[in-house]
C-alpha positions as CSV (number, residue, x, y, z in Angstrom):
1,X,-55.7,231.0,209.8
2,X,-54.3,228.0,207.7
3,X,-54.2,225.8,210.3
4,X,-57.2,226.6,212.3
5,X,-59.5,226.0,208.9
6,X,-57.4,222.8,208.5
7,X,-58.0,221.8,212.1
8,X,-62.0,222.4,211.0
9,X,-61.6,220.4,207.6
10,X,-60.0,217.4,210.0
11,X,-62.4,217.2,212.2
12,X,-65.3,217.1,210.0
13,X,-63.8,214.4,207.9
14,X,-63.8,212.6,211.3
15,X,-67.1,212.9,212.3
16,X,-68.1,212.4,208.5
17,X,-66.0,209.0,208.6
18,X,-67.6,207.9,212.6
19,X,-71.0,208.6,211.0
20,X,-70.5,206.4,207.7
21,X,-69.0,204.0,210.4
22,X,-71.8,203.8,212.7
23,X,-74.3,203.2,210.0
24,X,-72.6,200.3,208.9
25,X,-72.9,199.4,212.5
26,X,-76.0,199.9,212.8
27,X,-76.9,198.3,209.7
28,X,-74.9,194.9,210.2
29,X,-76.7,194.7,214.0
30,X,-80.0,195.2,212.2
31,X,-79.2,193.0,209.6
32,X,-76.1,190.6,210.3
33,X,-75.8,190.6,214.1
34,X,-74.3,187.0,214.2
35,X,-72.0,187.2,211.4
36,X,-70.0,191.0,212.2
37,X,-70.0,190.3,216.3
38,X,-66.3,191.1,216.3
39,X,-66.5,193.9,214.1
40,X,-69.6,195.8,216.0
41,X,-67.9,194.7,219.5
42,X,-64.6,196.9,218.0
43,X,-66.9,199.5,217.2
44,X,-68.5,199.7,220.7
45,X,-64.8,199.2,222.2
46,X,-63.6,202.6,221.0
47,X,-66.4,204.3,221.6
48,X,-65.6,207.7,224.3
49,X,-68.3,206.6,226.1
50,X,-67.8,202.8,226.9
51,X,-65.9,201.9,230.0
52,X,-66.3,198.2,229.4
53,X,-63.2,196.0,227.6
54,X,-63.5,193.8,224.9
55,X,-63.8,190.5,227.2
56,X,-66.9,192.2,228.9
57,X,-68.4,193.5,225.8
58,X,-68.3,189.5,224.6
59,X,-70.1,188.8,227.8
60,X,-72.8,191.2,227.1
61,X,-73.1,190.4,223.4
62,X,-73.5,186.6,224.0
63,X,-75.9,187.6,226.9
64,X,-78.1,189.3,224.8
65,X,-77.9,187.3,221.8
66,X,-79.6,184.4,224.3
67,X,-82.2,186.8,224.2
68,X,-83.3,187.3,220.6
69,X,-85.0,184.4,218.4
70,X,-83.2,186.0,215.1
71,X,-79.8,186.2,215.8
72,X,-79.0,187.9,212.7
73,X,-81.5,190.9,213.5
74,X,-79.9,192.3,216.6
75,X,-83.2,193.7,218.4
76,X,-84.5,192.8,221.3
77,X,-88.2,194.0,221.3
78,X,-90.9,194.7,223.8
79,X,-91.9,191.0,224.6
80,X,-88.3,189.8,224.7
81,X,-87.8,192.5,227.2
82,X,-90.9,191.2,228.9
83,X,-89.6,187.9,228.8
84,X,-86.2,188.5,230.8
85,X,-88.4,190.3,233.7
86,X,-90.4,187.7,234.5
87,X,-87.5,185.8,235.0
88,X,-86.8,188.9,237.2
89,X,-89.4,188.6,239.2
90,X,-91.6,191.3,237.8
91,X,-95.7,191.1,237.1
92,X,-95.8,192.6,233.9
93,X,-99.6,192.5,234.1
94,X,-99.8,194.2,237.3
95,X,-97.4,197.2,236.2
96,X,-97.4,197.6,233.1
97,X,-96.9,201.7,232.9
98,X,-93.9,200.8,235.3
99,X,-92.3,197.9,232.5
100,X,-93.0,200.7,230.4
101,X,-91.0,203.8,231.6
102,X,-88.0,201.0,232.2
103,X,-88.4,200.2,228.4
104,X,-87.9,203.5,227.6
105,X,-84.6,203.6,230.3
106,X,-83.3,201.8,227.3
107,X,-84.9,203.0,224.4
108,X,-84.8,206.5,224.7
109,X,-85.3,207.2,221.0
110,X,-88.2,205.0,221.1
111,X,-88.1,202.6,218.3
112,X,-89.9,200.4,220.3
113,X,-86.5,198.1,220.2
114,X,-83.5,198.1,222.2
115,X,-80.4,197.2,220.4
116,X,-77.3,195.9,221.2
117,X,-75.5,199.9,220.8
118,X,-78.7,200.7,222.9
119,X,-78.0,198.2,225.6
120,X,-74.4,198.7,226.3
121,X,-74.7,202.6,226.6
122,X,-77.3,202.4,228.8
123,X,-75.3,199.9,231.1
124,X,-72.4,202.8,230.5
125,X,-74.7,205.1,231.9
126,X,-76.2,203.7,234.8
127,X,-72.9,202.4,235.8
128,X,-70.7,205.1,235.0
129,X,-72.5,208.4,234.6
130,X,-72.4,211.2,233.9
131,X,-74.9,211.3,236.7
132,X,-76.7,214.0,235.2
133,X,-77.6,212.1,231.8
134,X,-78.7,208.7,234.5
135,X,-81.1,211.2,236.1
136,X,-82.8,212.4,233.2
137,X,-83.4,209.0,232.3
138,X,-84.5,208.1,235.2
139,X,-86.9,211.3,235.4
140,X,-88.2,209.4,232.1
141,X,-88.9,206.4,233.9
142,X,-90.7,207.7,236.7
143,X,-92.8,210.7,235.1
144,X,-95.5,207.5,234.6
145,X,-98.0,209.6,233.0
146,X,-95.6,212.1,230.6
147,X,-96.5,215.2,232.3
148,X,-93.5,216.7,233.0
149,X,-93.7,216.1,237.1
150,X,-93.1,213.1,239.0
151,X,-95.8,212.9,242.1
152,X,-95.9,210.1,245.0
153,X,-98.3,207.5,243.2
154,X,-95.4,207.6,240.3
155,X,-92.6,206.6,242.9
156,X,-94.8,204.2,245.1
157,X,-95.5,202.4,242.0
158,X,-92.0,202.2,240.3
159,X,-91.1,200.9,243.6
160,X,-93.9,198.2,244.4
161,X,-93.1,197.0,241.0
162,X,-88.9,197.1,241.4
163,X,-87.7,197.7,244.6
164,X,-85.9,194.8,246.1
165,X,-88.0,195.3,249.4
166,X,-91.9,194.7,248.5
167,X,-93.4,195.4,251.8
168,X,-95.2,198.8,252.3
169,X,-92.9,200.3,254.7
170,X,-90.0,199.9,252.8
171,X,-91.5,201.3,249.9
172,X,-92.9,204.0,251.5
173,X,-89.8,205.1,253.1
174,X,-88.0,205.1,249.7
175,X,-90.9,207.4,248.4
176,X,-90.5,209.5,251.7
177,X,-86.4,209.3,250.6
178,X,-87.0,210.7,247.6
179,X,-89.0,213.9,248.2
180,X,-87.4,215.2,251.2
181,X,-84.0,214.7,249.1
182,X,-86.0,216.4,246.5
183,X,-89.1,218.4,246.4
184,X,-87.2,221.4,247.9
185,X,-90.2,223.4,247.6
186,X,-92.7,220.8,249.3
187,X,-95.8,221.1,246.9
188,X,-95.4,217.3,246.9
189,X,-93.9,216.8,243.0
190,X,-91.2,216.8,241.5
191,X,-90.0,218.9,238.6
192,X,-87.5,217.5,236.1
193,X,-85.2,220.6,237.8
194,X,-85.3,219.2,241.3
195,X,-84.4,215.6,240.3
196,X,-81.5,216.9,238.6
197,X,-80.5,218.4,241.7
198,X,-79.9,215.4,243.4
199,X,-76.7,215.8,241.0
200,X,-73.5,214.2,242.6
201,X,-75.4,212.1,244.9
202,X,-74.3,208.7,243.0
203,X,-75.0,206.0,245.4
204,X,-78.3,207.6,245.7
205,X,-79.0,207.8,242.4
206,X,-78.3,204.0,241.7
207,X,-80.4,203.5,244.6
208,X,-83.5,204.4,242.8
209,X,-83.6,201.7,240.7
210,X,-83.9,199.3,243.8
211,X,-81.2,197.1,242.2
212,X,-83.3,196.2,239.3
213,X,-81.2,197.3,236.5
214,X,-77.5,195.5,238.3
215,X,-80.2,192.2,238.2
216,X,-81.1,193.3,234.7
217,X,-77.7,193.4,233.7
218,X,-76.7,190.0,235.0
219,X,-79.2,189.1,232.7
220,X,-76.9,190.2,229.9
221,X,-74.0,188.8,231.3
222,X,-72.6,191.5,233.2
223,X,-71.6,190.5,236.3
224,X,-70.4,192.7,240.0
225,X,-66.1,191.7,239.3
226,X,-66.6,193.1,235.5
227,X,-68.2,196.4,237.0
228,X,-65.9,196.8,238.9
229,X,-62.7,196.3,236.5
230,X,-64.6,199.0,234.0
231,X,-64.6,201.4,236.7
């Protein structure tokens, strides 16, 4: 009985000390992004879910820092975000629900601001899995209109705005992709339960972001070789 209460009182001194220690975090990239970089990319490094190392988390920190105007307030808000898709490519004019739901890929607690803790565990997550917690953000980013379901106007438009291929065919056989993988009951939606079941399926999972978010993440400094030495 000793030593199970003890192995209780341990581990909530740890996870009283990581919560104390991610506030500081959070509070020096709020506050002091450019003066603590080593000690917030330490804090990153150890983290159970990061798969990047410390030379890739550099990368990514002085890719995103080339983003902000304030280097010392470690945010990078909505037109920032803007900014780095129109170097991508993207109309933000044209689809804006669709820059949107990709804000929110990255932002899932919206704040309205994706920081650099924000940045890195999405990448982890697109990259890496678990493929369940990628689909559910990805369900996020294409239920356009919040409502639980995700129809074929939702798809075709996350597509046209994304989608490496811009011509209708392509797009319409990605949209055609998607709900035959999916909509197992053929009322022509999906519900967040089918587009979990496309579970295991990795490369088809990636695949739904039409390459945007490997382009975004070059963006950031992440290139193909460090991907590929995380994995």
């Amino acid at each position: 009985m000793a030593t199970g209460l003890g192995c209780i009182v341990a581990y909530t001194q740890a996870q009283r000390r990581e919560r104390i220690e991610r506030k500081q975090v959070e509070s020096w990239i709020s506050k002091k992004f450019a003066t603590h970089r080593q000690d917030i990319i330490n804090y990153v490094e150890k983290q159970e879910w990061n798969r990047f190392d410390v030379e890739t988390l550099n990368k990514i920190y002085e890719g995103f820092q080339k983003h902000i105007p304030d280097s010392e307030h470690g945010a990078l808000k909505r037109d920032h975000f803007e900014e780095v898709l129109k170097k991508l490519g993207i109309n933000i004019e044209q689809h804006a629900a669709s820059v949107e739901s990709w804000f929110l890929f990255w932002d899932p607690n919206n704040t309205r601001t994706i920081d650099f803790l924000e940045l890195v565990q999405g990448l982890n997550v697109y990259f890496y899995g678990p493929n369940q917690e990628l689909l559910l953000r990805l369900f996020s980013v294409f239920d356009l209109n919040r409502n639980g379901f995700i129809d074929r106007s939702e798809l075709k438009a996350l597509f046209s705005a994304f989608f490496d291929k811009h011509d209708s065919k392509s797009i319409e056989a990605a949209v055609a992709e998607v709900m035959l993988s999916s909509d197992k009951n053929h009322d022509s939606v999906l519900t967040r339960s089918e587009f979990l079941a496309l579970g295991n399926d990795r490369d088809f999972n990636l695949d739904l972001s039409g390459g945007f978010i490997a382009k975004f993440a070059a963006e950031f400094g992440l290139s193909e070789e460090a991907v590929q030495r995380s994995a």
